[in-house]
C-alpha positions as a Markdown table, in Angstrom:
| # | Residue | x | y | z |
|---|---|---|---|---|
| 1 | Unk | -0.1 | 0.0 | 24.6 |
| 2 | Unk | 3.1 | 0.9 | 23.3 |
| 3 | Unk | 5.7 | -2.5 | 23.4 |
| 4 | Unk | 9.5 | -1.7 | 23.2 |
| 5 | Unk | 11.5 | -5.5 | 22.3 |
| 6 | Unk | 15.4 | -5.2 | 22.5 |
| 7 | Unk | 17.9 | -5.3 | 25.3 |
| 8 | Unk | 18.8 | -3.1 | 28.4 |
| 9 | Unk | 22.4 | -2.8 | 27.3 |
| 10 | Unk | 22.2 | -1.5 | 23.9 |
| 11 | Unk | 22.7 | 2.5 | 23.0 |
| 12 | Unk | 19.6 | 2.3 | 20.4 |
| 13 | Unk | 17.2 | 0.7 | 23.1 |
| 14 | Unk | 18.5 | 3.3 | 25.7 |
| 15 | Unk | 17.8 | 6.1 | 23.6 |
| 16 | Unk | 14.3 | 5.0 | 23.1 |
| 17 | Unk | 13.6 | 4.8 | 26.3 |
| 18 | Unk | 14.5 | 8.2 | 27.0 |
| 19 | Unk | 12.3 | 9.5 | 24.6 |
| 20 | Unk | 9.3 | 7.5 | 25.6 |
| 21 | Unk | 10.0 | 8.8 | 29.2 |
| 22 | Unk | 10.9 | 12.2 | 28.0 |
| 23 | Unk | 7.3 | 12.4 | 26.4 |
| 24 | Unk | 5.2 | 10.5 | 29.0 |
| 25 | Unk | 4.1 | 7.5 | 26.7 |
| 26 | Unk | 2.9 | 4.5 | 29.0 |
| 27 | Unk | 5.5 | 1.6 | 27.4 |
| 28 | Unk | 6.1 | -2.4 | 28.3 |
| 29 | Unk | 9.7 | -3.3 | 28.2 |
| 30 | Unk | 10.3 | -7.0 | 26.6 |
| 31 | Unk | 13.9 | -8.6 | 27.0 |
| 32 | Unk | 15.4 | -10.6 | 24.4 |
| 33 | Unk | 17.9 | -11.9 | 26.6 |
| 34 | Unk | 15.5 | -13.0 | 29.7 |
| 35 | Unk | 12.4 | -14.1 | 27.0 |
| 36 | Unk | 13.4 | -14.6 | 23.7 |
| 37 | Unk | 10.7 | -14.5 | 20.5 |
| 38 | Unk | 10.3 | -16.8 | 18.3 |
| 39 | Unk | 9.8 | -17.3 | 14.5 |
| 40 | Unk | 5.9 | -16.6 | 14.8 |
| 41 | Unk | 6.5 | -13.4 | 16.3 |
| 42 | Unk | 9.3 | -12.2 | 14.0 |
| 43 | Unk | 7.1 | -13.2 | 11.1 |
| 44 | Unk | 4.4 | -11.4 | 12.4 |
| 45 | Unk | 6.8 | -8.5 | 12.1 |
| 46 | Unk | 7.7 | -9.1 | 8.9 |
| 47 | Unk | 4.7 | -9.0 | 7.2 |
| 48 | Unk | 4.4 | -5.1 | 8.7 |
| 49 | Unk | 8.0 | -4.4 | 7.3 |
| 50 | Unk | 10.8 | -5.7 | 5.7 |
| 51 | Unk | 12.7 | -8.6 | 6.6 |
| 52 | Unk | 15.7 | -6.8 | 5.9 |
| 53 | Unk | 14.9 | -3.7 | 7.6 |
| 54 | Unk | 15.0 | -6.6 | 11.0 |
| 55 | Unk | 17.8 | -7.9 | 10.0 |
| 56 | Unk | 21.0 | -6.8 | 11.8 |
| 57 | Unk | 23.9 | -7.0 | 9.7 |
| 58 | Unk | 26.3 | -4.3 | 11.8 |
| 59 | Unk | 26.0 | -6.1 | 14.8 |
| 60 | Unk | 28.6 | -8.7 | 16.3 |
| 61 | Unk | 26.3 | -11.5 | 16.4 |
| 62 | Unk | 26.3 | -11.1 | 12.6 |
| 63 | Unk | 30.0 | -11.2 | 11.9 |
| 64 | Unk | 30.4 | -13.9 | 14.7 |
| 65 | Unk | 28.1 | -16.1 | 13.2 |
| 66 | Unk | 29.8 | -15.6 | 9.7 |
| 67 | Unk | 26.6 | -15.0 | 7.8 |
| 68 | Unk | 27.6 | -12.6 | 5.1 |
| 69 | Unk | 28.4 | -15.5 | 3.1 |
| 70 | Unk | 25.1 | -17.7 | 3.2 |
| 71 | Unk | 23.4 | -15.0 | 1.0 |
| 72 | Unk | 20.1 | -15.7 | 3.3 |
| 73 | Unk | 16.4 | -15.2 | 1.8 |
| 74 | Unk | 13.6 | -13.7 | 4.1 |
| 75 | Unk | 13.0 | -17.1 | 5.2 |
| 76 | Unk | 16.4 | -18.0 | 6.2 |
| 77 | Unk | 17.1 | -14.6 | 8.3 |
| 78 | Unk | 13.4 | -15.5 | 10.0 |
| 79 | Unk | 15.0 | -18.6 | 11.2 |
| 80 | Unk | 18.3 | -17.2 | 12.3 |
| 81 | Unk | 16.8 | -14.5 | 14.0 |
| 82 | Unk | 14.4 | -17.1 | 16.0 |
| 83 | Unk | 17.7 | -18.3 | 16.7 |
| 84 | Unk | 19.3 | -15.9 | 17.9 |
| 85 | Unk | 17.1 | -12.8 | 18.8 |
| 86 | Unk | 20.2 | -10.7 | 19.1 |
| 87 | Unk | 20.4 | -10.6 | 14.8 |
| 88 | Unk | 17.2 | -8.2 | 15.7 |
| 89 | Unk | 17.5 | -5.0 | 14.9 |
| 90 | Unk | 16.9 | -2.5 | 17.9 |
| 91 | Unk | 14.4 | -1.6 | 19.8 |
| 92 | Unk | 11.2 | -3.2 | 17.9 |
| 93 | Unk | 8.9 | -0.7 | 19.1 |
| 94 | Unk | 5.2 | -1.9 | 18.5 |
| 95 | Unk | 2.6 | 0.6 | 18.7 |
| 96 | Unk | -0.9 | 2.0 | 17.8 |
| 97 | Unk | 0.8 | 4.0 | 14.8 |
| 98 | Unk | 2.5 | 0.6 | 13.4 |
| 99 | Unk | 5.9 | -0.9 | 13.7 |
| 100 | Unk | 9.0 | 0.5 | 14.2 |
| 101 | Unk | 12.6 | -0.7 | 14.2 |
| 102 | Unk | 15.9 | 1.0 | 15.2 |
| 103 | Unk | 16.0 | 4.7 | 16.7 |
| 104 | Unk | 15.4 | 7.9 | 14.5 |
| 105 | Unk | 14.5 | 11.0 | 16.6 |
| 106 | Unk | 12.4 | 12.4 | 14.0 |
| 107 | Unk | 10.4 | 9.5 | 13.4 |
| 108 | Unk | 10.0 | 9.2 | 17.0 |
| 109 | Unk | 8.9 | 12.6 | 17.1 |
| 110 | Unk | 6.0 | 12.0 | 14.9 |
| 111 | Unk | 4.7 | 9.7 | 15.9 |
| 112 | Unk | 4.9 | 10.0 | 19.9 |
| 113 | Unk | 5.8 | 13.8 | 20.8 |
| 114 | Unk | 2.5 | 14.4 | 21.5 |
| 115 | Unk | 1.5 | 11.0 | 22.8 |
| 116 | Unk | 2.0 | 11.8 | 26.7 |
| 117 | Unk | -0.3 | 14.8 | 26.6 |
């Protein structure tokens, strides 16, 4: 079962959507905002890719929390991110194939194009 995490409002998580309905591939939406994930979760995430890569540094949340300047380890962006889920990048998208984080139509193409046939 594919499992999208990331929020109904954002342009990235809409996208992905699309796609997944555009192909047919069966998906399970999870909220941030109505059931937030915590550090276990987001660890368990970063052991499949980088912390950075989860890490949201272009998003408001970021710049309104002012942590440019607290040069944070993997560690310490783990525990903001438990924090506040919105320093997630978006959509999470587990899956059969691995995790993926953000939106890239390519990638998406390769790995589900064929997934709803």
């Amino acid at each position: 079962m594919v499992r999208v995490f990331g929020i109904k409002n954002c342009d990235s998580v809409k996208k992905a959507l699309q796609f997944l309905n555009a192909h047919s591939v069966p998906y399970e939406f999870h909220d941030f905002k109505t059931a937030p994930v915590g550090k276990e979760k987001i660890s368990q995430w970063g052991r499949l890719v980088p912390v950075s890569t989860l890490f949201n540094t272009k998003g408001t949340t970021y710049r309104t929390l002012g942590l440019k300047s607290l040069a944070l380890d993997d560690s310490g962006k783990i525990g903001w991110m438990s924090e506040h889920n919105l320093l997630i990048k978006r959509p999470v998208i587990e899956s059969p194939k691995g995790l993926i984080v953000g939106f890239d139509p390519s990638q998406y193409e390769g790995i589900f194009a064929h997934a709803g046939q």
